[in-house]
C-alpha positions as CSV (number, residue, x, y, z in Angstrom):
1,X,140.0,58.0,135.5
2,X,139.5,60.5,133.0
3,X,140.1,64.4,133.3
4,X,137.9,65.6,130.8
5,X,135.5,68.3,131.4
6,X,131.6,67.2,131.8
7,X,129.9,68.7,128.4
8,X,128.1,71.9,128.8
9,X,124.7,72.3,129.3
10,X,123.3,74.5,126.6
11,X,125.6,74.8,123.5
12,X,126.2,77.9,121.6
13,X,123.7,78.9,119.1
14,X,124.8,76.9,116.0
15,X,123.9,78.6,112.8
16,X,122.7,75.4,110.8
17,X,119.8,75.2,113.4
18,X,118.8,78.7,112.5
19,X,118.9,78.2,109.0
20,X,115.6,76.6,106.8
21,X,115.3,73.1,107.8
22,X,116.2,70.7,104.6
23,X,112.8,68.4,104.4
24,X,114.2,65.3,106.3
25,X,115.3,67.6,109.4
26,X,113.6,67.3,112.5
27,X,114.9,70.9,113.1
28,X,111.8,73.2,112.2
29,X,112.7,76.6,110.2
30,X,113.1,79.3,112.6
31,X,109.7,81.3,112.0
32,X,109.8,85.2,111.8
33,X,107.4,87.3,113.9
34,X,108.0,90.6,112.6
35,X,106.3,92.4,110.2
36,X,107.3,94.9,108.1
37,X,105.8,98.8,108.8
38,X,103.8,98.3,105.6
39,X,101.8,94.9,106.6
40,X,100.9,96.9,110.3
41,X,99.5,99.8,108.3
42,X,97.7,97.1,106.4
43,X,95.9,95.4,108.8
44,X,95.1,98.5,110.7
45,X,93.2,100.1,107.6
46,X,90.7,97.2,107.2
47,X,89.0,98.0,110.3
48,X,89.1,101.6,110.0
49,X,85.7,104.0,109.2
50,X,86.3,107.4,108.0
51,X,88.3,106.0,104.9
52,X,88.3,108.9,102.7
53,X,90.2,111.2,105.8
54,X,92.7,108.1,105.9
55,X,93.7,108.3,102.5
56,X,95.0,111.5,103.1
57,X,97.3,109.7,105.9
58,X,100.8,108.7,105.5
59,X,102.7,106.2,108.1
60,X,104.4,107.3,111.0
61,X,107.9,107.9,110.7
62,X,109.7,106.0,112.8
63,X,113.6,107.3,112.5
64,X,111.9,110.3,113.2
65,X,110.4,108.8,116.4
66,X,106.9,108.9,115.4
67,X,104.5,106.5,117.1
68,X,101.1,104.8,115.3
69,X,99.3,105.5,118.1
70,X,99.5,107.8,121.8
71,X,99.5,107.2,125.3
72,X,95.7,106.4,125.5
73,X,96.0,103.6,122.0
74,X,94.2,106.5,119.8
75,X,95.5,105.6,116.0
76,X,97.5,109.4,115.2
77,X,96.6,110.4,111.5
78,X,99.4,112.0,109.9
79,X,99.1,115.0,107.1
80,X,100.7,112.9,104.0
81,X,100.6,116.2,102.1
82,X,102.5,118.1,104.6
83,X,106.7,118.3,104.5
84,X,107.0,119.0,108.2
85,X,104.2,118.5,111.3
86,X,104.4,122.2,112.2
87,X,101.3,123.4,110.3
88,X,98.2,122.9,113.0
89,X,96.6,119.7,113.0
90,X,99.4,117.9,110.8
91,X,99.5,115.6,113.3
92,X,96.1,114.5,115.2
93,X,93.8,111.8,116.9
94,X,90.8,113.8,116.2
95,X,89.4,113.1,112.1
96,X,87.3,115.9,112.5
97,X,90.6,118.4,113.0
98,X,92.4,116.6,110.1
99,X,89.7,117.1,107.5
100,X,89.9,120.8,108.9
101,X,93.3,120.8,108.0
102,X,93.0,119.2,104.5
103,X,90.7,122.0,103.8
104,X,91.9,124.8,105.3
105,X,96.2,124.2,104.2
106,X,95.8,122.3,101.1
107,X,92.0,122.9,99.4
108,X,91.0,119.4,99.8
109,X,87.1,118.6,101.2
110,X,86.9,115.0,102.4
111,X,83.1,114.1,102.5
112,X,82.7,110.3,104.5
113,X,79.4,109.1,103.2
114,X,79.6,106.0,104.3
115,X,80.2,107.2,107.9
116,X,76.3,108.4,108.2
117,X,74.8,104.6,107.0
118,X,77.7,102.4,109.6
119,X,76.6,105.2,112.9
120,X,72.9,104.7,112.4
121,X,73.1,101.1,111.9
122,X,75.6,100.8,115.2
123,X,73.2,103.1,116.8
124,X,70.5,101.0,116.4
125,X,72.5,97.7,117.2
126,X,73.5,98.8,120.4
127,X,70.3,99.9,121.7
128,X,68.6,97.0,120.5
129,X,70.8,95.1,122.1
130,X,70.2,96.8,125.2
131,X,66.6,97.5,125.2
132,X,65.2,94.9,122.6
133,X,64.2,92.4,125.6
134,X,62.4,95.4,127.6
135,X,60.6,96.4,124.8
136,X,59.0,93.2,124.3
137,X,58.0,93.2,128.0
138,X,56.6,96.5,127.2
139,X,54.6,95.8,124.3
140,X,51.4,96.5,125.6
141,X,52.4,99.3,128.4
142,X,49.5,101.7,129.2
143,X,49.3,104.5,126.6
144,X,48.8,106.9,129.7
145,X,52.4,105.9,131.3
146,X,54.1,106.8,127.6
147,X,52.7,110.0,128.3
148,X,53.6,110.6,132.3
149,X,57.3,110.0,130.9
150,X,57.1,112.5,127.8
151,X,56.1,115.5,129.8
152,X,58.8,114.5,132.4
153,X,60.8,115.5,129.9
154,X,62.5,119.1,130.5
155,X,63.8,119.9,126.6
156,X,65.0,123.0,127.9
157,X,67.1,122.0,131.0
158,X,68.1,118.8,129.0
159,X,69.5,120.9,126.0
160,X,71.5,123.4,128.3
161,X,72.9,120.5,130.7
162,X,74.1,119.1,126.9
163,X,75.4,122.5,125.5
164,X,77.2,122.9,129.3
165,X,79.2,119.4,129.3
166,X,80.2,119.8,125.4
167,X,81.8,123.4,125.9
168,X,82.7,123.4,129.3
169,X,84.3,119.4,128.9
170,X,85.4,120.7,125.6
171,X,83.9,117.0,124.4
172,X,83.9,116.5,120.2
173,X,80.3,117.3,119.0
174,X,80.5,113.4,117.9
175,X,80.0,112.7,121.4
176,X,76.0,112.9,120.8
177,X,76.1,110.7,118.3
178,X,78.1,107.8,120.1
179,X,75.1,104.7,120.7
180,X,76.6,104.8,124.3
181,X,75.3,108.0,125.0
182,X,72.4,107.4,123.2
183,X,71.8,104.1,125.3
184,X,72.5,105.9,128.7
185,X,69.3,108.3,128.3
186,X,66.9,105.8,127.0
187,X,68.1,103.9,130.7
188,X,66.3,106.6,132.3
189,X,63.5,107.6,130.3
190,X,62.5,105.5,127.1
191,X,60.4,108.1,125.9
192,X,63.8,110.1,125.4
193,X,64.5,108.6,121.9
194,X,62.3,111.8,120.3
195,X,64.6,114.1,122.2
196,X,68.1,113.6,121.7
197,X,70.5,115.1,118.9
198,X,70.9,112.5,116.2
199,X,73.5,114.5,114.2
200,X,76.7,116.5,115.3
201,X,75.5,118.9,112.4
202,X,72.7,120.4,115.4
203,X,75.7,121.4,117.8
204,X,76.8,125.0,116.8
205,X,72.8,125.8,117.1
206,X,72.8,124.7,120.5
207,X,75.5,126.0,121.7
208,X,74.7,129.3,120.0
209,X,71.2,129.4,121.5
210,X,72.6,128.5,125.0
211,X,75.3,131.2,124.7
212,X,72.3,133.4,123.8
213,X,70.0,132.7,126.9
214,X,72.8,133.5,129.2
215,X,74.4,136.5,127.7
């Protein structure tokens, strides 16, 4: 009988299979997943709005321990003009505080005027979306039941109830123009569409005018 050992199971990694395969192997070349830094970056800015603010970006350095994105997946913009990330809003999630600090540390005024045309036309897709099929069913609703829901309306109470969860939840003043928000008033009154905010630019004068009433 022979003494010799059975043959191993699994082999040791043999370089030639790792190598390119020559075109009569059956070995496929060993495909490479990663990507560099710079392809990432790439394929994050197609999707991105607010272009002009992300020009101003660099990419997050990662010997440094710098991270794309936070706990909550929110993409971090990162001051390219700055040396260090001690100056306020260097380093932020919120587009708003970055142009804030592009003008305020280093004189530059971002302006996103494409911004305006994508939100309307996303504000109108999602609430046709979600109220296309009941306005058909309400095409020829009585003229008298339009105006039962207007005057149920309270402009007043709504406005303060909206100044209240901005300042108090310390929510961005995009807030009012997100289509979701938008989309959860019209839910309970369609006759709403006349009364909300269309533009963070009418904040401040709410809030000011609430502060006012109360003071």
């Amino acid at each position: 009988m022979s003494s010799a050992s059975p043959a191993p199971l699994l082999s040791e990694p043999s370089d030639e299979l790792l190598g390119p395969a020559s075109p009569g192997s059956p070995v496929p070349a060993k495909r490479t997943l990663d990507r560099s830094p710079s392809d990432r970056a790439g394929k994050r800015a197609k999707g991105r709005t607010n272009k002009s603010t992300w020009n101003e970006a660099r990419g997050p350095y990662e010997e440094r321990g710098e991270k794309a994105r936070d706990a909550s997946y929110h993409e971090i913009w990162y001051c390219k003009h700055c040396d260090s990330t001690n100056k306020p809003n260097s380093v932020t999630t919120n587009l708003s505080r970055a142009r804030k600090h592009l003008r305020d540390f280093h004189g530059i005024r971002v302006i996103e005027h494409v911004e305006r045309s994508d939100l309307k036309k996303q504000q109108l897709g999602t609430i046709t979306d979600l109220f296309g099929r009941q306005e058909e069913r309400q095409a020829n609703r009585d003229l008298n039941e339009e105006k039962y829901l207007a005057n149920a309306i309270n402009i007043p109470a709504f406005e303060e109830a909206l100044a209240r969860l901005l300042a108090v939840r310390n929510i961005a003043h995009t807030f009012i123009e997100y289509p979701e928000f938008h989309a959860v008033i019209l839910s309970c009154n369609y006759m709403a569409r006349d009364v909300l905010l269309r533009s963070r630019r009418a904040v401040p004068k709410l809030l000011k005018k609430t502060f006012a009433q109360h003071k």
